[in-house]
Structures are given as structure tokens and as C-alpha cells.
C-alpha positions as CSV (number, residue, x, y, z in Angstrom):
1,X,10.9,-4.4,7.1
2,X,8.7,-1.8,8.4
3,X,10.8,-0.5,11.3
4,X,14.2,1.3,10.9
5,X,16.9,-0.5,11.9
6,X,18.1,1.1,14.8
7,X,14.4,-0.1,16.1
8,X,15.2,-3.7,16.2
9,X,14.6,-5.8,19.3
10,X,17.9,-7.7,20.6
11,X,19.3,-10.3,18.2
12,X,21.0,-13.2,19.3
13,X,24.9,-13.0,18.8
14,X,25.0,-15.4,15.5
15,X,22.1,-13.0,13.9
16,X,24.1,-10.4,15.4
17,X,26.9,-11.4,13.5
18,X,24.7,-12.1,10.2
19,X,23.0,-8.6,10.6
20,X,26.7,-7.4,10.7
21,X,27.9,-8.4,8.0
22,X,25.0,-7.6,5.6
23,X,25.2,-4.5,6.9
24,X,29.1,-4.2,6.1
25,X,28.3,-5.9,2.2
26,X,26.2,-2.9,1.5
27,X,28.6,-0.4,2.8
28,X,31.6,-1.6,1.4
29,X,30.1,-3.6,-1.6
30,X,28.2,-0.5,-3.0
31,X,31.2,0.1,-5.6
32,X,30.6,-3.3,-7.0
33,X,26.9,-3.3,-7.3
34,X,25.4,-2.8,-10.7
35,X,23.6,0.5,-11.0
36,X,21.7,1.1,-14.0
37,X,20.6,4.8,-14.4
38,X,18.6,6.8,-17.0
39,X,18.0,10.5,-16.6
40,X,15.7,13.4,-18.1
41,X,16.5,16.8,-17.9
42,X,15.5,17.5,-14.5
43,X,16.3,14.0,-12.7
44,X,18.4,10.9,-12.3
45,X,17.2,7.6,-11.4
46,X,18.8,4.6,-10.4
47,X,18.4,0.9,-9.7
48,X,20.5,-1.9,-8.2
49,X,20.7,-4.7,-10.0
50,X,21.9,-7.0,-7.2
51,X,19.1,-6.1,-5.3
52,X,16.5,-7.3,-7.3
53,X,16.2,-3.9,-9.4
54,X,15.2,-1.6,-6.2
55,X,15.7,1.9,-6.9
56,X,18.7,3.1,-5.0
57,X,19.4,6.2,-6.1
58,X,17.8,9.9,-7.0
59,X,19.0,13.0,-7.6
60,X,18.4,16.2,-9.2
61,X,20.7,16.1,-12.4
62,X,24.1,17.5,-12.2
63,X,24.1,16.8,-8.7
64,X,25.4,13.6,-6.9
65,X,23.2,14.3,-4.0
66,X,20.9,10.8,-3.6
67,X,18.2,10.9,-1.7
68,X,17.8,7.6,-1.4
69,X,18.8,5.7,1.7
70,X,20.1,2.2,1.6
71,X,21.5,1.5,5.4
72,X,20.1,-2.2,5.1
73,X,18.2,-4.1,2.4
74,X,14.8,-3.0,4.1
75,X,15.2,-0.1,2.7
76,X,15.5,1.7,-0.8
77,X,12.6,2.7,-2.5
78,X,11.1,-1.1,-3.1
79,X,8.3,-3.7,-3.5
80,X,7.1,-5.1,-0.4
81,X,3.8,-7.2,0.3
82,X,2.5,-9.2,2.7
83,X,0.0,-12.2,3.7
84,X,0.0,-15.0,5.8
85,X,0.7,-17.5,7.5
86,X,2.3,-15.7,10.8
87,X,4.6,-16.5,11.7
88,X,5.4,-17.8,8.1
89,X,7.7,-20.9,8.5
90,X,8.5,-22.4,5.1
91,X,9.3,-26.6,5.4
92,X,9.4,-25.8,9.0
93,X,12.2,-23.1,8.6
94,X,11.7,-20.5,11.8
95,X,11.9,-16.4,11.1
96,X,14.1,-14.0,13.1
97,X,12.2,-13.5,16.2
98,X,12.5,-9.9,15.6
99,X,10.4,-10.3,12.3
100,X,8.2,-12.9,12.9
101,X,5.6,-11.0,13.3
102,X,5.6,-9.7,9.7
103,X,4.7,-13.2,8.1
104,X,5.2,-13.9,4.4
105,X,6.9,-10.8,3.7
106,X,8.5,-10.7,-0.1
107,X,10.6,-8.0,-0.6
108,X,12.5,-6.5,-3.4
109,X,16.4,-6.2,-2.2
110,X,17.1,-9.1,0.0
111,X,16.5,-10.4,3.6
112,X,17.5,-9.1,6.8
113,X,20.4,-11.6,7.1
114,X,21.9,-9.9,3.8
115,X,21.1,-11.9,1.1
116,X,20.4,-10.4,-2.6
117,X,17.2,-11.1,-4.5
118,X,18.0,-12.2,-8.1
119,X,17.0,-10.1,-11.0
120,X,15.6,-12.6,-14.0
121,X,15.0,-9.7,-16.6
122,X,16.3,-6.1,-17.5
123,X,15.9,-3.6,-20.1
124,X,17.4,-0.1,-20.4
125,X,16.8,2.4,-23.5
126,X,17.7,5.4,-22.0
127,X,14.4,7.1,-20.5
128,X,12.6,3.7,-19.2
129,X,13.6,0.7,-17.2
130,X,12.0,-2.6,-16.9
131,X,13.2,-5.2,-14.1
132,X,12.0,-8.6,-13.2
133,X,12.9,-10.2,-10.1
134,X,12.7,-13.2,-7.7
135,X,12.5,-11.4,-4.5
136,X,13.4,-12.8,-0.9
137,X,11.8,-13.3,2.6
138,X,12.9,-10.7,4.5
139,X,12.1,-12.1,8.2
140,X,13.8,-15.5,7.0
141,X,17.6,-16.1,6.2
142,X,18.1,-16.9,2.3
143,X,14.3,-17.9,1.5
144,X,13.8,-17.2,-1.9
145,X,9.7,-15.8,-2.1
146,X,7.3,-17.7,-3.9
147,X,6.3,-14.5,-6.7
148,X,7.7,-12.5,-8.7
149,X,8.0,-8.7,-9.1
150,X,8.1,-6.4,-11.8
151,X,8.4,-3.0,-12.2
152,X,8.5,-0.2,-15.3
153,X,9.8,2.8,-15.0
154,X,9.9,6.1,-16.9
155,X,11.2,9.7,-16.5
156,X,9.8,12.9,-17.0
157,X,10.9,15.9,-15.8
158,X,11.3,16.0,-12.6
159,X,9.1,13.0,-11.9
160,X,9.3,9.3,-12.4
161,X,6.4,7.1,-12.9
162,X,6.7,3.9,-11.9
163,X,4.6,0.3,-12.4
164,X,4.7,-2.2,-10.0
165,X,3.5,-5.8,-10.4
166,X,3.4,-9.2,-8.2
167,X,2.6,-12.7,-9.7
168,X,2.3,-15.3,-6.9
169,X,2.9,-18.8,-7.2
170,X,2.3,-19.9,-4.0
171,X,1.7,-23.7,-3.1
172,X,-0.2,-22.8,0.1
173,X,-4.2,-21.7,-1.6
174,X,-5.1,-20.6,1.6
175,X,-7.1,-17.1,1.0
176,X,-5.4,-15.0,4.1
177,X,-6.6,-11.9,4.9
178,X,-6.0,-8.8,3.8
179,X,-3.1,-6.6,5.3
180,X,-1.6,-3.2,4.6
181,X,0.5,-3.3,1.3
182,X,3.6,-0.7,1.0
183,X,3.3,0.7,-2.6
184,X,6.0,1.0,-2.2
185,X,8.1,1.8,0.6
186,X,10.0,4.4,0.6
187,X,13.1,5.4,2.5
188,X,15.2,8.7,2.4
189,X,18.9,9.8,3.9
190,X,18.6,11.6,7.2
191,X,18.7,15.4,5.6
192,X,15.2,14.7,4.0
193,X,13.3,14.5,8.1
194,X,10.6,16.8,7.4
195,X,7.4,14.6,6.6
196,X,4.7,17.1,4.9
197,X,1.3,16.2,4.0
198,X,-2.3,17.6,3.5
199,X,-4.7,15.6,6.0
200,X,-7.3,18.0,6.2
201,X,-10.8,18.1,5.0
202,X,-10.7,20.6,2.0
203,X,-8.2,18.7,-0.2
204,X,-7.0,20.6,-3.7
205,X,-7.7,24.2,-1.9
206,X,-4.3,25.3,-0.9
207,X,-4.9,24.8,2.8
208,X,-2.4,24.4,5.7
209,X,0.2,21.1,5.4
210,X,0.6,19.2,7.9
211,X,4.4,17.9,9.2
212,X,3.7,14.9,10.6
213,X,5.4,13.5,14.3
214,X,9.1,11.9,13.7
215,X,8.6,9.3,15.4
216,X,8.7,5.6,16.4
217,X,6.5,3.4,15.8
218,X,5.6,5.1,12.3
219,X,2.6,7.5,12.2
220,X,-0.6,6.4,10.2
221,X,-2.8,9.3,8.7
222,X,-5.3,10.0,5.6
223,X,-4.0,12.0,2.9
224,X,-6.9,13.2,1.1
225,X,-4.6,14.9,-1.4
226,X,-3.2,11.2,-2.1
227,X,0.3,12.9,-1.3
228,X,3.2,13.0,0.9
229,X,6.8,14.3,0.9
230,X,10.4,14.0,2.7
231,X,11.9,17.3,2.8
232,X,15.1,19.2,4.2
233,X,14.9,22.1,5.9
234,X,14.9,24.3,2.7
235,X,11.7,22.1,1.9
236,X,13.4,20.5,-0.7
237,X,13.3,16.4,-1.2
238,X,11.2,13.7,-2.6
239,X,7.4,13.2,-2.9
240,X,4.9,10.1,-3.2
241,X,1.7,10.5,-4.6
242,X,-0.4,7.8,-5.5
243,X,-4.3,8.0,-7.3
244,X,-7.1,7.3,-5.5
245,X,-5.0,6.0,-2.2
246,X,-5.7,8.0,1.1
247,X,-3.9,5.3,3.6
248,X,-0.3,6.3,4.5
249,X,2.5,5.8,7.4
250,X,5.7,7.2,7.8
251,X,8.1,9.0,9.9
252,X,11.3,9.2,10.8
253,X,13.9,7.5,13.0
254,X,17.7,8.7,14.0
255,X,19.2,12.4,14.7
256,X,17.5,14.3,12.1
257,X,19.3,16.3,9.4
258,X,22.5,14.2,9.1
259,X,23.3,11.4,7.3
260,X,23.9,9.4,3.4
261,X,22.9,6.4,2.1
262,X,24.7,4.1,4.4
263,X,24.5,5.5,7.7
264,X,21.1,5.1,10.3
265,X,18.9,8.3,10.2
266,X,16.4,7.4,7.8
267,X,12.8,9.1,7.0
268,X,10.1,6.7,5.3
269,X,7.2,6.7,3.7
270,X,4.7,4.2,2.4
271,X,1.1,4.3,0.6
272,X,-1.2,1.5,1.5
273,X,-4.1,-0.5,0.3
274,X,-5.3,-3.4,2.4
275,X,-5.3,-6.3,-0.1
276,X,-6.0,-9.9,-0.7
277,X,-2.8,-11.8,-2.4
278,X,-4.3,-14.9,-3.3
279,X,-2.0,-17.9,-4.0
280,X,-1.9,-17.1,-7.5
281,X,-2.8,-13.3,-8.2
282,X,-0.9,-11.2,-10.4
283,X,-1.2,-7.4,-8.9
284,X,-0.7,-3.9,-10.4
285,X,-0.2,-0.4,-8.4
286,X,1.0,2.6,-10.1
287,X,2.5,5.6,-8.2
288,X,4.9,8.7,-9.1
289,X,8.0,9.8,-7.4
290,X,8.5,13.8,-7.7
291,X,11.6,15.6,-6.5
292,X,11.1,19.2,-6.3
293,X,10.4,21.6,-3.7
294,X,7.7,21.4,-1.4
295,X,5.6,24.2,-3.9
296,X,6.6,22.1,-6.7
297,X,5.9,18.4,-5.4
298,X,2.4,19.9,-4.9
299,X,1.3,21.7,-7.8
300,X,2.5,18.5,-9.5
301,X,0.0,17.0,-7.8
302,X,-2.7,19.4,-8.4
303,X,-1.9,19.6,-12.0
304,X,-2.4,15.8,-12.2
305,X,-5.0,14.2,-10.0
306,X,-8.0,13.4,-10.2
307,X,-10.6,15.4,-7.8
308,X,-13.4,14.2,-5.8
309,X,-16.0,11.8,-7.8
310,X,-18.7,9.5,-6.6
311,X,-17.2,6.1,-5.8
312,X,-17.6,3.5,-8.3
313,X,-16.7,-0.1,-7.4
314,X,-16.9,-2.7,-10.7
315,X,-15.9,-6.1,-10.0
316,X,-14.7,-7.0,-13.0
317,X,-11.7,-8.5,-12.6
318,X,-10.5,-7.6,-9.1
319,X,-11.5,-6.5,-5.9
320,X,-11.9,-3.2,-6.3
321,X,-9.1,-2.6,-2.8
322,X,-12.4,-4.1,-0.9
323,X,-10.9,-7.6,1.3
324,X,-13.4,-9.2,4.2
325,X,-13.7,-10.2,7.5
326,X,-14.6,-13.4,8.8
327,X,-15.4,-14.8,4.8
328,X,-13.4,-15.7,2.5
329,X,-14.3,-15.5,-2.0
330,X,-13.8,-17.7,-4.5
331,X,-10.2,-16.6,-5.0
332,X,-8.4,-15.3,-8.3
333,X,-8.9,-14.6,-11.3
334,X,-11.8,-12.2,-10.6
335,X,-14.1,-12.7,-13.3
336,X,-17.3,-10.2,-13.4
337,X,-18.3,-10.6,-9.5
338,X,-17.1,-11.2,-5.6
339,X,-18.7,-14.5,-5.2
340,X,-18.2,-14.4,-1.1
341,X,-19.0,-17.5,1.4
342,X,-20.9,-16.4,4.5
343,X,-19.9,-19.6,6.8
344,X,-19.9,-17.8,9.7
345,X,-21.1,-15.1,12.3
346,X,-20.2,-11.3,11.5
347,X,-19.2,-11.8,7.9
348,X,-17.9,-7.9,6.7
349,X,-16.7,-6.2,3.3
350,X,-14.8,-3.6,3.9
351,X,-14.1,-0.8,1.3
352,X,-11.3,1.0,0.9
353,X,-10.0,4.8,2.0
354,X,-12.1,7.1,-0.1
355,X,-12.9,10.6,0.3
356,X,-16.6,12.2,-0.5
357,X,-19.1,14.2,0.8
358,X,-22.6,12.9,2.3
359,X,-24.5,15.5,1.0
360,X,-23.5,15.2,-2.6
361,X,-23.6,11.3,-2.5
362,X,-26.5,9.9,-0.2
363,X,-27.4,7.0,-2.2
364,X,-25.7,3.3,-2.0
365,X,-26.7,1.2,-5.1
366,X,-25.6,-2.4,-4.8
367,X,-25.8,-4.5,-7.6
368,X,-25.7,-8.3,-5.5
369,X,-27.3,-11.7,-5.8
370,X,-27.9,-12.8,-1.8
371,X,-29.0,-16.6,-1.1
372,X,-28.5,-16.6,3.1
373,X,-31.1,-17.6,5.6
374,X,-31.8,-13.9,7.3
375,X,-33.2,-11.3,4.7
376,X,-32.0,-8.4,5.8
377,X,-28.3,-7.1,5.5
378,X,-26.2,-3.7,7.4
379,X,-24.3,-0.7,5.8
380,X,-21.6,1.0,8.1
381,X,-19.9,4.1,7.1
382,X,-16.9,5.8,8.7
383,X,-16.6,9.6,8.7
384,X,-13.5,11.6,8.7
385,X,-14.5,13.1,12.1
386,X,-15.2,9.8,13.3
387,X,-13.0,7.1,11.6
388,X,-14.3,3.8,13.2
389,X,-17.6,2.3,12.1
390,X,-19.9,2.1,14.6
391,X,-23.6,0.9,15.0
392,X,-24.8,4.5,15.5
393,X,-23.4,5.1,12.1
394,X,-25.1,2.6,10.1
395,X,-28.0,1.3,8.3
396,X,-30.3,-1.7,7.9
397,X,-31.9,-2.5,4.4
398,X,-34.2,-5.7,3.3
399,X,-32.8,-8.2,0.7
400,X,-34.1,-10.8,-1.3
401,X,-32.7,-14.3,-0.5
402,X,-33.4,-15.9,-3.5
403,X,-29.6,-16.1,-5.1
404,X,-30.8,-14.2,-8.3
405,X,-29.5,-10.6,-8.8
406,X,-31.5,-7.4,-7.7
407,X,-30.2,-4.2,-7.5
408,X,-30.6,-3.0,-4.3
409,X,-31.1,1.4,-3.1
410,X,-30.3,2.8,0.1
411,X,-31.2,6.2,1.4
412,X,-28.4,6.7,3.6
413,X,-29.3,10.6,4.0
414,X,-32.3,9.0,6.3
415,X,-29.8,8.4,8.9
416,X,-28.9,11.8,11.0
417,X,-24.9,10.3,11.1
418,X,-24.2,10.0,7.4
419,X,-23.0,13.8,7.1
420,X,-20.2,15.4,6.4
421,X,-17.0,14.0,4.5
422,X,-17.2,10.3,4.0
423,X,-14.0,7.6,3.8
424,X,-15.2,4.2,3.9
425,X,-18.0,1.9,3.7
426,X,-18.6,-1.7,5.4
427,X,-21.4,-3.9,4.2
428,X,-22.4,-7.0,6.6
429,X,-24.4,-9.0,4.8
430,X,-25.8,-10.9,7.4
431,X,-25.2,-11.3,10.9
432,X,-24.6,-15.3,11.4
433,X,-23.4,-17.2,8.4
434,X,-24.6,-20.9,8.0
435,X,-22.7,-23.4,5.5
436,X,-24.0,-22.8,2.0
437,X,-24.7,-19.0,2.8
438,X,-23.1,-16.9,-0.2
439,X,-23.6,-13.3,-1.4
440,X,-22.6,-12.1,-5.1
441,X,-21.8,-8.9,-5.8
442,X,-21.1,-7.1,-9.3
443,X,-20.8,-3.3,-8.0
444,X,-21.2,-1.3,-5.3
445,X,-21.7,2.7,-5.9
446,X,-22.7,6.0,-4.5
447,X,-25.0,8.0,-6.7
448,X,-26.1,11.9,-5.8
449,X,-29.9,12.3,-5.0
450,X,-30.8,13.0,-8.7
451,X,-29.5,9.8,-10.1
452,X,-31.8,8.2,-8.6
């Protein structure tokens, strides 16, 4: 779903054929669809219910000019997730070759071979929506997935807020890794090209945007304003902005500054978090759409987020955006701790994209019950500067073994390399795993040198 269209590798000529003629349906079937719309005095939003309640169109109100680009059903503004297995071959069914890479990839509209998800619920009074749907496997042709999405909706102003949920019910328990989650994805018509951000390292202080490259394969970047926006070339279009996420790609693909809803040219955006979806989670996200001017998307934001804080991370019943390499936990529900198997060697929890300063927030409390073999565990950091964790930025501390909880305090200011902006944290809790091996952890937390 990720690439535009005009990006796919070659098809074979019956998939040719299938691709076709999806592609003719939603040109010539848009007339038919069931839009559902509410409005506020400043916008108009709206969704497409036979295509599983993605939102198809925006515009200011008064105007018919949509935003919203709907070439294929990989686009819209829409739910899309992913896990494993990859390739994902349900009952032995095979995915286009051009998407088998993706793996179990649910997404709101429909798959690439044209077929509609199924909306199960609906409600409409006017200034909110609410949609349920059974959503379908993009990469495969007519695979219903095995989850179901809903979203809520409301409008204000010139923005609309908008909840997004999945509930799995997959038979395959296997805990998969976690991958880069679109929340949402976001796709615009070919006049909205201009991708502006603030990736800089003095967020909320007016500085210098940023136009990121149009460009294929999509650009990756950290928004430390939690922010981006399609614009035109009056700086006018459609802005993202998500709390306390700093991981976004985007682009654009086709002859910029031309183009509606169903033609090619298309501009995207997408915040991420890298999640675990567990057979059976049920997961919320919550993000705002603004349409404004690029002044206006902006101070929205300003007038709205929430600035820099000491990160917190509280396992009470989820994962905090933290997922793991080379372990696996005790799966979902989360209830009150990460209760992690350490098997086997190089066992990692990796935090998610943050943004704080070293010198404000030196001190890593850790609130964690460890019964391994070795008795001492690792803390990496990655700096904005210096985005990949390395061993030069890191720190050893001693642990107690004994699976009771301690609450453990590291100094990371003792390290010369813990300066400047911060925006993630690994902890390796040991470096071989042996069967039986587990760590427990209830929080994880900066603290400034005073809290001590």
C-alpha cells in the first residue's frame, strides 16, 4: 500500500487486467458510492461507505475542491497496519508478487485487485461519524482481514479529530515483531506536492520549515513538532499532526501540481509508531487533520500540543510504543507490567521516537524485576545528531537477579555521549538469553538531576 501506484513493479497480464479494472470501478463507480458527509463552519468531511468508511473527501466549505486523492484503494486518508507472517499466505493463498513484501497488511478501502471492505456499523448526527468495518488484505485478491477497524470522527472548525481502533482476531498467536504502523496514511491530489515540516532541533520556536524531497521511495524524517502538511503552491492544503509521535514518511510521486481525485500524481503522508499487534489486541491512535494555510496548520499546532516533558513510560495496560528484538512478552492484554522472555542472545527493548534534552533529564529510573543468569544489563541512547545506537553511546549498570522488583538509577550524565537532544532509548537486558531467563518491567522514566 505504501508506494504510489505508478511505482508498481510489472504485473502479470491477468493482475494487469484485475488492477484495470479496479482502477476503472473507482473512476467510473464514484457516483454510486455512498458518501456520508458532516461539515462545521470552516470544513467538510467525507467518508465512503463502500470502502470500509475511509475518508474520501475534504474541503474547505463552500468549495468542492477535495483534497483527498482516491486513484486506487491504497489510498484515501485510511487505516492501515501491519505484522507478519511475510509473505502472509492465508490457507496457502499466494500475494501479488508486487506486495508480498508487505505481509499481513489490513487495510481500510479494499485490496489491490479492487475489492471493497464491508462496513458492519455507521452512525451520522451531523458533526461526528462513527464507522465499523471488516477491512481487506491488500497484497491478496478478496481476503477479507482477520480484525476490525473503527474509527470516530468529529469536526471543529477547520480541523477534524479523528479516533482510530483495531481489534484482532487472528487464529495465528504468533507474537511478530513490531513494524511501522500508518496512523493513518494519508494521500492528497497532485496540486497539494509541497511536503512542509519542522525537523529541526528547537521545536515550538518558530524556526525555518523544512520541504521535504518529492521523491520515490518515500522520505523518512523526525518531526519534533509532531507535524506535517501537503500544501499547494499558495501554501494552502492539509496537515497531520499527531501527540507525542516524531516518526513520519512521505513524499510525493507523479508531475507535481496537476491532478483530482482519480488521476496518478499523488502526495502522502503517514505518522508511525512501531507496534506489536498481537493476535488478539484491540489498538487506539488518535490524530487531527487541519486544512488551513501553512501559518494556520501550525499555530494550530502550537496552540494545541503538548511541549517537551520528561518521558514517562507506565505499563499499565500496553506497551507504552516500546516492541523488542530477539524476545518476545507474554502477549495481550497488558496488565500492570512487560513480562519479557530472554531465550536468546542480544535480547533489546526499544523505545519509541521521543524528543528531550540530556542536560535537563540525565537520570533513567527503571522500575523491573530481573531473574537471568548475568547480573548486569546495557542502556543505549540515540541522539538527534547521531540517530543509531551505538556502543560508544551507552551504559552498563548492575542488576539484581533475584526475580523480585528493585527499582534501579542510572547516571547517564556520567557518560561524555549522553548530550544534547535525546530521541530514543534501548535497554538490553542481558547479552545471551538462556531458557527460563525473563525480565519484568513496570516503568521506565527519565527524571532531571533534582528528582533524584
Amino acid at each position: 500500500m505504501v508506494p504510489a501506484q505508478m511505482n508498481y513493479q510489472p504485473l502479470s497480464i491477468m493482475t494487469c487486467l484485475l488492477t484495470l479494472l479496479g482502477m476503472l470501478l473507482c473512476a467510473t463507480g464514484a457516483g454510486a458510492d455512498r458518501i456520508s458527509y458532516i461539515q462545521d463552519k470552516d470544513i467538510r468531511l467525507g467518508i465512503d461507505l463502500d470502502l470500509g468508511g475511509a475518508i474520501t473527501y475534504l474541503a474547505k466549505t463552500g468549495s468542492d475542491e477535495n483534497v483527498v486523492n482516491s486513484y486506487d484503494w491504497g489510498r484515501q486518508i485510511q487505516m492501515s497496519f501491519y505484522s507478519g507472517p511475510v509473505p502472509y499466505t492465508p490457507d496457502g493463498k499466494q500475494p501479488n508478487s508486487s506486495w508480498a513484501g508487505l505481509g499481513w497488511n489490513p487495510i481500510q478501502s479494499g485490496d489491490c485487485y479492487g475489492n471493497r471492505s464491508k462496513v458492519l456499523e455507521f452512525r451520522n448526527d451531523g458533526k461526528s461519524l462513527y464507522v465499523k468495518c471488516i477491512p481487506m488484505q491488500w497484497p491478496q485478491n478478496n481476503v477479507p482481514g482477520s480484525c476490525t477497524f473503527e474509527s470516530w470522527i468529529v469536526v471543529k472548525g477547520n480541523t477534524a479529530e479523528v479516533h482510530g481502533r483495531i481489534t484482532n482476531h487472528r487464529k495465528d498467536r504468533t507474537q511478530y515483531q513490531g513494524r511501522g504502523q500508518e496512523l493513518p496514511a494519508i494521500y492528497t491530489n497532485g496540486p497539494y506536492w509541497r511536503l512542509m515540516t519542522y525537523d529541526g532541533d528547537r521545536p515550538f520556536t518558530n524556526g525555518t520549515l523544512t520541504q521535504i524531497p518529492a521523491k520515490m521511495p518515500w522520505s523518512g524524517w523526525i518531526s519534533t513538532e509532531n507535524w506535517a502538511a501537503l500544501v499547494n503552491d499558495e501554501n494552502w492544503g492539509l496537515g497531520v499532526y499527531e501527540p507525542g509521535t516524531y516518526q513520519f514518511i512521505g513524499g510525493f510521486a507523479g508531475e507535481p501540481g496537476k491532478g483530482g481525485p482519480k488521476d496518478g500524481p499523488t502526495g502522502y503522508i503517514a505518522p508511525l509508531q512501531e507496534e506489536i499487534l498481537d493476535h488478539n489486541i484491540s489498538y487506539d491512535f488518535h490524530y487531527t487533520l487541519i486544512l488551513g494555510s501553512l501559518r494556520e496548520i501550525r499555530d494550530w499546532v502550537y496552540q494545541h500540543a503538548t511541549r517537551e516533558k520528561h518521558p514517562v513510560y507506565v505499563f499499565k495496560q500496553d506497551r507504552q510504543h516500546w516492541h523488542y528484538a530477539n524476545a518476545v512478552d507474554h502477549g495481550w492484554p497488558i496488565e500492570g507490567e512487560l513480562n519479557i522472555q530472554l531465550d536468546g542472545d542480544d535480547s533489546q527493548l526499544i523505545g519509541p521516537e521521543g524528543f528531550w534534552h540530556a542536560g535537563k533529564f540525565p537520570i533513567l529510573k527503571i522500575l523491573a524485576a530481573w531473574r537471568t543468569h548475568e547480573r548486569t544489563a546495557r542502556v543505549y541512547w540515540a541522539r538527534f545528531d547521531s540517530p543509531n545506537f551505538s556502543d560508544d553511546k551507552s551504559q552498563g549498570f548492575d542488576i539484581i537477579p533475584d526475580g523480585k522488583f528493585h527499582e534501579y538509577t542510572v547516571d547517564l550524565s556520567k557518560s561524555r555521549e549522553y548530550r544534547g537532544n535525546i530521541i530514543r532509548l534501548r535497554i538490553d537486558p542481558e547479552d545471551s538469553g538462556r531458557q527460563g531467563d525473563t525480565v519484568r518491567v513496570k516503568s521506565i522514566e527519565m527524571e532531571a538531576q533534582g528528582n533524584r
